[in-house]
Kinemage of the C-alpha trace (Angstrom):
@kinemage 1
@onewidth
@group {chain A} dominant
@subgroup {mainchain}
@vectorlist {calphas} color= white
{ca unk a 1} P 0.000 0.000 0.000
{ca unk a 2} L 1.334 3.081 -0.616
{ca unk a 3} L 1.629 5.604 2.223
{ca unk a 4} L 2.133 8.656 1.223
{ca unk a 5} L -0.983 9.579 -1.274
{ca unk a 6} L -1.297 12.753 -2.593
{ca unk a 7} L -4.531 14.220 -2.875
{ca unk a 8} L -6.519 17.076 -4.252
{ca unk a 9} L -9.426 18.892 -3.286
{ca unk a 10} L -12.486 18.528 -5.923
{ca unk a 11} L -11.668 22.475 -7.262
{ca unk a 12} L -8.675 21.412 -7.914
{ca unk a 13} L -8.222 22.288 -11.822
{ca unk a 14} L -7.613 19.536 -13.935
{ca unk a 15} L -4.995 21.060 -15.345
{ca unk a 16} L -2.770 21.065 -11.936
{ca unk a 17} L -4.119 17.692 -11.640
{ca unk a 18} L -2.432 16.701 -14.482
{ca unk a 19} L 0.996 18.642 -13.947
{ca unk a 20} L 0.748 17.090 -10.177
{ca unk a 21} L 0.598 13.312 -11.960
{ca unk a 22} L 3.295 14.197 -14.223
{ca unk a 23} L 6.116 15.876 -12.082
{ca unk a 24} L 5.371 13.201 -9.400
{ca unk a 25} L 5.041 10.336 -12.074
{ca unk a 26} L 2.016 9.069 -10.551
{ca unk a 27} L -1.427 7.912 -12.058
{ca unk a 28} L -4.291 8.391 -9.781
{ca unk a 29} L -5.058 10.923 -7.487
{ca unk a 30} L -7.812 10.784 -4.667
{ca unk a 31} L -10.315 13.788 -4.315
{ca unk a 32} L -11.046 14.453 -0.796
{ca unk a 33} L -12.664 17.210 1.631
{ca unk a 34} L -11.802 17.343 5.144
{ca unk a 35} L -10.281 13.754 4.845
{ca unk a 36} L -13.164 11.976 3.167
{ca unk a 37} L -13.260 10.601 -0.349
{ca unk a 38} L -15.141 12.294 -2.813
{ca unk a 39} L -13.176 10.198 -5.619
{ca unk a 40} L -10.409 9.863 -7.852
{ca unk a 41} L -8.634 11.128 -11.049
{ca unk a 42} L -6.691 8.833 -13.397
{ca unk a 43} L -4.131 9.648 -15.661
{ca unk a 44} L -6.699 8.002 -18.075
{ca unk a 45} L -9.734 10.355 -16.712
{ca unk a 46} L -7.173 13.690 -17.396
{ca unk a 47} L -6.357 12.289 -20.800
{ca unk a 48} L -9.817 11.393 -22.099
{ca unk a 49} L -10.944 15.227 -21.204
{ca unk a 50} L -7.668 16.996 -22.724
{ca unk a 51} L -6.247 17.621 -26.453
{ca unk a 52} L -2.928 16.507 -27.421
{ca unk a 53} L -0.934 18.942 -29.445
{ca unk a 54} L 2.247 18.250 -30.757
{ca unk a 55} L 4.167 19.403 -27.887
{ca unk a 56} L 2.197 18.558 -24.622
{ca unk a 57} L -1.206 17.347 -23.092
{ca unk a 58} L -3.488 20.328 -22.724
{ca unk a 59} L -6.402 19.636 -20.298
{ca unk a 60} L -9.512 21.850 -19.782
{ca unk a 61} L -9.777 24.665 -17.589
{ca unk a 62} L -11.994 22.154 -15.218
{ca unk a 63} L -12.347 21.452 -11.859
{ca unk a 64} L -11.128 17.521 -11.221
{ca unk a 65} L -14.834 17.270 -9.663
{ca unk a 66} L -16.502 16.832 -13.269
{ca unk a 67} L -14.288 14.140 -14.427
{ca unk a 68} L -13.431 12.491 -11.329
{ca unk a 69} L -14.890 8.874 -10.824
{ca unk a 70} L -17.106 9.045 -7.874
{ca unk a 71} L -17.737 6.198 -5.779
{ca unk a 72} L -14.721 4.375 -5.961
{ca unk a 73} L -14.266 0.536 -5.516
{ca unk a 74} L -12.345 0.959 -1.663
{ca unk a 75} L -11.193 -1.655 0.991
{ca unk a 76} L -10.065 -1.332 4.644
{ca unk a 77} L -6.812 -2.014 5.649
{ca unk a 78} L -7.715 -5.724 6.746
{ca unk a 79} L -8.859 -6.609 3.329
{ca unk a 80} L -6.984 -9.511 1.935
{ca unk a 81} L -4.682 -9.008 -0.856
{ca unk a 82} L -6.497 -11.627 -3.324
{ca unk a 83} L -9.719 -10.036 -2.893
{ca unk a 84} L -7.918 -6.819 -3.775
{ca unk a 85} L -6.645 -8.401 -6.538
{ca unk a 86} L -10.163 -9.491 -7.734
{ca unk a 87} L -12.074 -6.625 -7.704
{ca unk a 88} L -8.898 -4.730 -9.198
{ca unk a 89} L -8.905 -6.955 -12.580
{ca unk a 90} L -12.269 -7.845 -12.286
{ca unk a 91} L -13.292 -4.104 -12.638
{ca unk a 92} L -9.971 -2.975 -14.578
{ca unk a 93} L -9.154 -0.579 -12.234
{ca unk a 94} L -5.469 0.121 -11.025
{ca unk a 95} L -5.557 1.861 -7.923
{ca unk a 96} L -7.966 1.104 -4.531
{ca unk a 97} L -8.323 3.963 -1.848
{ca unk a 98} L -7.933 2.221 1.634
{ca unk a 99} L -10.194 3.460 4.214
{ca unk a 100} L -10.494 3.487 8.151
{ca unk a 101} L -13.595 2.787 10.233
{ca unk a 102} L -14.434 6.506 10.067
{ca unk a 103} L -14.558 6.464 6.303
{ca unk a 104} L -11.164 8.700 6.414
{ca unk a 105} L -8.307 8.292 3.339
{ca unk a 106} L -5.258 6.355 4.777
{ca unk a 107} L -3.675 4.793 1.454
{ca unk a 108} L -4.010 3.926 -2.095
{ca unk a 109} L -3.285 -0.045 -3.023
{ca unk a 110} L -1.883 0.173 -7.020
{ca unk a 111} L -1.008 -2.476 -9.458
{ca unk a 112} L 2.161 -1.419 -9.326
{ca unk a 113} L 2.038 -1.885 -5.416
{ca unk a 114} L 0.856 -5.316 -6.176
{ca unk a 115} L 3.432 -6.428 -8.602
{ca unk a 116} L 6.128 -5.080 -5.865
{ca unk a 117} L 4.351 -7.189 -3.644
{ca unk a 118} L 5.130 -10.569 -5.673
{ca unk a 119} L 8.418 -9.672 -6.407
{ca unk a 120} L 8.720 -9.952 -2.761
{ca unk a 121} L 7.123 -13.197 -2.275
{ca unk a 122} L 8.123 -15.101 -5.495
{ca unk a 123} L 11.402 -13.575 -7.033
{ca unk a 124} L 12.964 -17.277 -8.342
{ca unk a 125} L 9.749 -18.628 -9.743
{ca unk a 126} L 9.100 -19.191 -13.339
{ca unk a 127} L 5.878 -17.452 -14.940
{ca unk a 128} L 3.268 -20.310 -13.844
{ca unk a 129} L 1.015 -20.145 -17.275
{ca unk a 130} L 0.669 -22.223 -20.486
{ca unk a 131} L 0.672 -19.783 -23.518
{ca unk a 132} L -1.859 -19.895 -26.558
{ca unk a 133} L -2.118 -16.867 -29.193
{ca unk a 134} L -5.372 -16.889 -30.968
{ca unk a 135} L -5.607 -15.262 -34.049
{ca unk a 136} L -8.915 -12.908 -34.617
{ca unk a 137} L -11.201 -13.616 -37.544
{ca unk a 138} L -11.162 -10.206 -38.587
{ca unk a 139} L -7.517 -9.234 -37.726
{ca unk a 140} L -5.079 -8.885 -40.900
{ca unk a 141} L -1.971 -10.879 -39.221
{ca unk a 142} L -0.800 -13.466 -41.589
């Protein structure tokens, strides 16, 4: 889990959100007030609202609280890894905010937390999976 989350507040322009993400080379970003989670920002959220030029990323002039995704999937520090894992692929999301009894922000579980996690735990072990490529019927690859 990471412990030191940066947040925003939800007036936060999306525009700092997005220069926060970059100079900090992160991906999500919670949206709180006074502690509680209002939602979060993705790297994915910032770019699906902003125009690409040929030199930079150029968001709107937007507050983070119209984009943001409210009512994120969460879990309490006791939650077990796997069923973080689950909802996490099973919803394609990459980030969980981690919540105490009082509903407060504490953390933020990512994939990339995860995939720390089993270097940890299984650093010598081969990749456990039998590979099959499929080709689609209405792909061109020969």
């Amino acid at each position: 889990m990471s412990r030191r989350v940066i947040v925003i507040g939800p007036s936060t322009p999306l525009a700092a959100a997005w220069d926060i993400m970059v100079t900090c080379r992160i991906r999500h970003l919670p949206v709180v007030r006074d502690g509680l989670l209002l939602g979060i920002v993705s790297d994915r959220d910032a770019l699906l609202h902003s125009k690409a030029t040929e030199d930079a990323i150029v968001p709107p002039s937007i507050p983070v609280s119209e984009i943001m995704s409210p009512f994120p999937y969460v879990c309490d520090p006791s939650t077990h890894v796997a069923d973080i894992v689950r909802t996490m692929t099973e919803q394609k999301i990459d980030a969980m905010p981690v919540l105490d009894a009082e509903e407060k922000l504490i953390g933020l579980v990512t994939s990339t937390d995860l995939l720390l996690l089993l270097i940890q735990y299984d650093e010598a072990r081969p990749l456990p999976f039998e590979w099959e490529l499929e080709r689609h019927p209405s792909s061109s690859v020969g």
